[in-house]
C-alpha positions in Angstrom: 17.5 61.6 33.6 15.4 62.7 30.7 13.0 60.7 28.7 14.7 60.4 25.5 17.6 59.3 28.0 15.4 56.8 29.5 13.3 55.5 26.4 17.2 54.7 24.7 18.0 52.2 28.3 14.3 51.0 27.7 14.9 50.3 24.3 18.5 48.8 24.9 17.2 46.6 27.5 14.3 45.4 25.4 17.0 44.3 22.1 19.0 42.6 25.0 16.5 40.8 26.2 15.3 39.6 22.5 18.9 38.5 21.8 19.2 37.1 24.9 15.9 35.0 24.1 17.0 33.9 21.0 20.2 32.2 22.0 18.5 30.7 24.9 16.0 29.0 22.4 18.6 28.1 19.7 20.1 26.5 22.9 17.5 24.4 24.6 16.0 23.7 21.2 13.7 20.9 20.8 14.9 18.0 18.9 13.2 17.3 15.8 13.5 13.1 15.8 13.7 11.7 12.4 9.8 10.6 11.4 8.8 7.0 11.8 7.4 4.7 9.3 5.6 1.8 10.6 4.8 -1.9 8.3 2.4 -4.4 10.0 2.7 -8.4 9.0 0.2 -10.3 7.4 -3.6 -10.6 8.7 -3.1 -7.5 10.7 -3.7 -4.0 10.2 -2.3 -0.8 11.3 -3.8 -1.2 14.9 -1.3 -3.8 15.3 1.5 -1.6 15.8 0.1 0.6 18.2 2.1 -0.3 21.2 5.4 0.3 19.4 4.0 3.8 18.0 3.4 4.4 22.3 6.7 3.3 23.0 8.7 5.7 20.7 6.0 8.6 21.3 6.7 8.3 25.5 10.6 7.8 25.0 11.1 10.3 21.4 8.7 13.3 22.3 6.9 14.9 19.1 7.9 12.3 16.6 6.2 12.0 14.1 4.6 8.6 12.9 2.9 6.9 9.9 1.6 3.8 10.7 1.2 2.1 6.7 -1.8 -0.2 6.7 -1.9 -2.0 3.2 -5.3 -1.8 1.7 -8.2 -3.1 4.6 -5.3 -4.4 6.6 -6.3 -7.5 7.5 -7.9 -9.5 3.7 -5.3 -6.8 1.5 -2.4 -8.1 3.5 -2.4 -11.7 2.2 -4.8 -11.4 -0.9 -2.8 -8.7 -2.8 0.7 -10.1 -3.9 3.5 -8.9 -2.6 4.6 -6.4 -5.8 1.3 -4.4 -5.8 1.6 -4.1 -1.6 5.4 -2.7 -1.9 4.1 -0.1 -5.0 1.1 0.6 -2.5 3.3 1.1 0.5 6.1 3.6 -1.9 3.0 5.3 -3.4 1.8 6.8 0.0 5.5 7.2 2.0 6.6 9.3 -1.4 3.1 11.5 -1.2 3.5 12.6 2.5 5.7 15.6 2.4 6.8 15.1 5.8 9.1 12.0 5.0 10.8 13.9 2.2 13.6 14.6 4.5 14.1 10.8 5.3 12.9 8.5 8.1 13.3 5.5 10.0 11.4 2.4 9.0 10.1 -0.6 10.7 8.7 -3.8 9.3 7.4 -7.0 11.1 6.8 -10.4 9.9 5.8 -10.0 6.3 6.2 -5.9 6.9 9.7 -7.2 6.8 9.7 -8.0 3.0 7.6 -4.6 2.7 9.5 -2.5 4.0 13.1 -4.1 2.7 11.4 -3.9 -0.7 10.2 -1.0 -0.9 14.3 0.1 0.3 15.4 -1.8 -2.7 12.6 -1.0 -5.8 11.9 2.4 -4.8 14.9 4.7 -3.3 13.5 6.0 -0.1 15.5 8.0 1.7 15.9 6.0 4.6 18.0 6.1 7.4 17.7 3.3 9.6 15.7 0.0 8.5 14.2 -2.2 11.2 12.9 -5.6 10.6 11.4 -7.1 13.9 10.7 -11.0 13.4 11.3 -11.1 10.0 11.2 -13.4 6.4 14.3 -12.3 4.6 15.2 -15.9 3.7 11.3 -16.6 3.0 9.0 -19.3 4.8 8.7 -22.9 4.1 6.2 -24.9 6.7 2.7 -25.3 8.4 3.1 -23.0 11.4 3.1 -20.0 9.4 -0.1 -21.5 7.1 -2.5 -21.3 10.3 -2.4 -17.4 10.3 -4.4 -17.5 6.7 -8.6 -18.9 6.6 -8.3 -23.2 5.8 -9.2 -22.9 2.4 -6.2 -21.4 1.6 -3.7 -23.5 3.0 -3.8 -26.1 0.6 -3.2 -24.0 -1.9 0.2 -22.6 -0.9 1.6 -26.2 -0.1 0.3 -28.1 -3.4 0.5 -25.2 -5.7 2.7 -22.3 -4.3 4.3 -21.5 -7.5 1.3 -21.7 -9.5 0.6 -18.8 -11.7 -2.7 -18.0 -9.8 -1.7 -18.3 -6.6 1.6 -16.3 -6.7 -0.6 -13.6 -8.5 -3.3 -13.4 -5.6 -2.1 -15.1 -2.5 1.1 -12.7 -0.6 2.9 -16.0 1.5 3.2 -17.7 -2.0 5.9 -15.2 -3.2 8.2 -15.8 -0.6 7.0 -19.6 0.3 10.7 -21.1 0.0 10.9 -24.7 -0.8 14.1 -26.2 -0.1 13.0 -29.4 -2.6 12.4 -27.3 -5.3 14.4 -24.2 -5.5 15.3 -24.1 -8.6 11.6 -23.6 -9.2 11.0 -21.1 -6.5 14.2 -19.0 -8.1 12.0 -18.9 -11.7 8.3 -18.9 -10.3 8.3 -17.7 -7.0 7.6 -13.8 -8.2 8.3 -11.6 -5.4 11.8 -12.8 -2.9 13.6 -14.3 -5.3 13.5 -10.7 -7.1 14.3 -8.8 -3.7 16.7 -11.3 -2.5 19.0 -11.0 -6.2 18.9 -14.7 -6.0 19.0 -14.9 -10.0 21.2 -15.3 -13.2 20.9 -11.2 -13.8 21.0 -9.2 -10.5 19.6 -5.8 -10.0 22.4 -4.0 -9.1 20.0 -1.1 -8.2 18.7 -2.7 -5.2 22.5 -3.4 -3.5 23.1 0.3 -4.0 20.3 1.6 -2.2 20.6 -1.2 0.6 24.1 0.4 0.5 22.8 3.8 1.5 21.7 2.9 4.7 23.0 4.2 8.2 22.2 0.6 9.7 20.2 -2.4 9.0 18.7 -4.1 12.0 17.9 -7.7 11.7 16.0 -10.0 14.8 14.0 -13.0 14.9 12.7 -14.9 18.4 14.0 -18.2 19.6 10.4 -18.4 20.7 8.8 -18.2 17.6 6.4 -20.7 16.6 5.2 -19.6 13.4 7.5 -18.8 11.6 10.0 -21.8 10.2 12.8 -21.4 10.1 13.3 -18.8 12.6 16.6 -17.6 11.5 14.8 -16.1 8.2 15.0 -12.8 10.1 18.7 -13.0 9.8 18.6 -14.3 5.9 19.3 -17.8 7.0 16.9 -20.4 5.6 16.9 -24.0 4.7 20.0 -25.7 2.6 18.8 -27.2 -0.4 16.6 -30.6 -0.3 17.3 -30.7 3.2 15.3 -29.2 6.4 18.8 -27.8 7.8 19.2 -24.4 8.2 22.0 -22.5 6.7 24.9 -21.0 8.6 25.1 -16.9 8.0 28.9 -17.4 6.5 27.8 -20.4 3.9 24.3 -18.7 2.8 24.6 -16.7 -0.8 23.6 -13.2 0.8 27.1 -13.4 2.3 29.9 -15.1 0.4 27.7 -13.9 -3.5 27.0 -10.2 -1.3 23.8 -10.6 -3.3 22.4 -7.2 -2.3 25.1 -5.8 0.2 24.9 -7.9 3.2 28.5 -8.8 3.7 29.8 -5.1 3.0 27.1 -3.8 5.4 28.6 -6.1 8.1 32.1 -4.9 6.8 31.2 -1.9 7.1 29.7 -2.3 10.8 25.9 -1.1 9.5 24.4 -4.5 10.0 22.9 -4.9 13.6 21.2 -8.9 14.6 19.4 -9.2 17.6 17.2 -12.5 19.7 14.2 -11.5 21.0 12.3 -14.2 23.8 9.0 -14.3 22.8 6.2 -15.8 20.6 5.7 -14.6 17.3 2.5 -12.4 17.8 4.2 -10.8 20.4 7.1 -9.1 18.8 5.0 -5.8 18.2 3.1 -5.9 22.0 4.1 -5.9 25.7 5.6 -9.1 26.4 8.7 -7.7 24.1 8.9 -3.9 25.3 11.8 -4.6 27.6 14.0 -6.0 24.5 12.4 -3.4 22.1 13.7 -0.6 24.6 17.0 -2.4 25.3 18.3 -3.2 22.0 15.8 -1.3 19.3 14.8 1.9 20.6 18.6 3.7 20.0 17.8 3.2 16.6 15.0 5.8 16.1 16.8 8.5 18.8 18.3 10.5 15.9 17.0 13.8 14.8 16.9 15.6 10.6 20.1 17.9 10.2 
């Protein structure tokens, strides 16, 4: 055989083996899972979240994920009002270029409204949005008041709808009172807005609920913090009375206030009961129901 002979098998052999490489990597390619955004609740900080960010790093290998903090965390979380915390939260998801492609996004407790707001005022291109334990219908009761320092407390149940304290205190703007809802619909500043709960509606904010792939919706039957519990599923107290509202009788379904009903029509809207105290929705005493019901909802990967 003579070289030039043998340098055109080498040669051969070498582009085989190239192509042969390339197909085998297009083939076992690793996924690239949608990123994660993660919302903490209220007197809590990023930190808080740090077992779910475990959970879907061990199960969804080389996500990535932000985990929002709002401010310091902990004082920011219920000293800013809600309407500067959801332009916080948009400002720095819409300067991270690696969420420009769209993401999955988690909220719990008042990350709830966060993150649902943020859906609503601000057109992020999410795909999934996942509200663990959340406040959709708003808050009215002690339980939840204990989380904030004493001297506030008074505050939200003489003077929630106060000018001052809706501007500076976050539970006061979605601290729903079912004796006065006619006020909390005009002075409450924040949930009523979100919610589309008056005379003119933002139509804007059905639309982009609209866009999503699913909307996932739990609360606990454990919790015993926040009242009512069925607020994660938009179900909150009937008016001057401390009953809480069936799903088919509330406003967000028969009014479709911001797309609930057609997201059910439609089979995007997912509910879910967790078993266990409110504090524990982000941590270990949950995992098993966060793996078993939740987890399918961030195992999907960018086109």
């Amino acid at each position: 055989m003579s070289d030039s002979v043998g340098k055109e098998i080498k040669i051969s052999h070498l582009a085989y083996l190239l192509f042969f490489a390339t197909v085998l990597s297009r083939i076992i390619k690793t996924p690239v899972y949608r990123p994660v955004v993660l919302m903490h609740g209220i007197v809590a900080s990023s930190l808080d979240m740090n077992d779910i960010a475990d959970w879907l790093r061990t199960s969804l290998p080389g996500i990535y994920i932000l985990s929002m903090e709002i401010g310091n965390g902990v004082d920011d979380s219920f000293m800013w009002r809600l309407d500067k915390q959801v332009d916080y939260f948009c400002t720095k998801i819409q300067n991270d270029i690696r969420l420009h492609q769209g993401f999955n996004m988690l909220g719990f407790s008042q990350g709830s409204l966060i993150v649902r707001g943020a859906v609503e005022r601000c057109s992020l291109p999410v795909y999934n949005l996942i509200t663990l334990s959340g406040l959709h219908q708003g808050i009215f009761g002690i339980p939840y008041l204990l989380k904030l320092p004493v001297r506030f407390r008074e505050l939200i149940t003489k003077y929630a709808y106060g000018k001052v304290i809706q501007d500076h205190i976050s539970v006061a703007n979605y601290w729903r009172d079912p004796m006065q809802l006619n006020r909390y619909k005009s002075d409450c500043h924040f949930l009523p807005d979100i919610n589309n709960e008056r005379e003119i509606r933002n139509e804007t904010y059905r639309i982009n609920m609209l866009k999503l792939n699913a909307f996932v919706m739990t609360y606990s039957d454990l919790d015993e913090v926040v009242t009512p519990r069925e607020s994660g599923w938009f179900r909150g107290y009937v008016s001057q009375t401390l009953k809480v509202e069936t799903w088919n009788d509330s406003r967000q379904f028969t009014e479709d206030l911001i797309g609930m009903r057609t997201l059910w029509e439609q089979g995007k809207l997912y509910t879910f009961i967790s078993h266990t105290r409110h504090q524990d929705t982000p941590h270990a005493p949950n995992r098993e129901f966060f793996m078993s019901n939740i987890l399918v909802f961030f195992n999907n990967t960018l086109s």
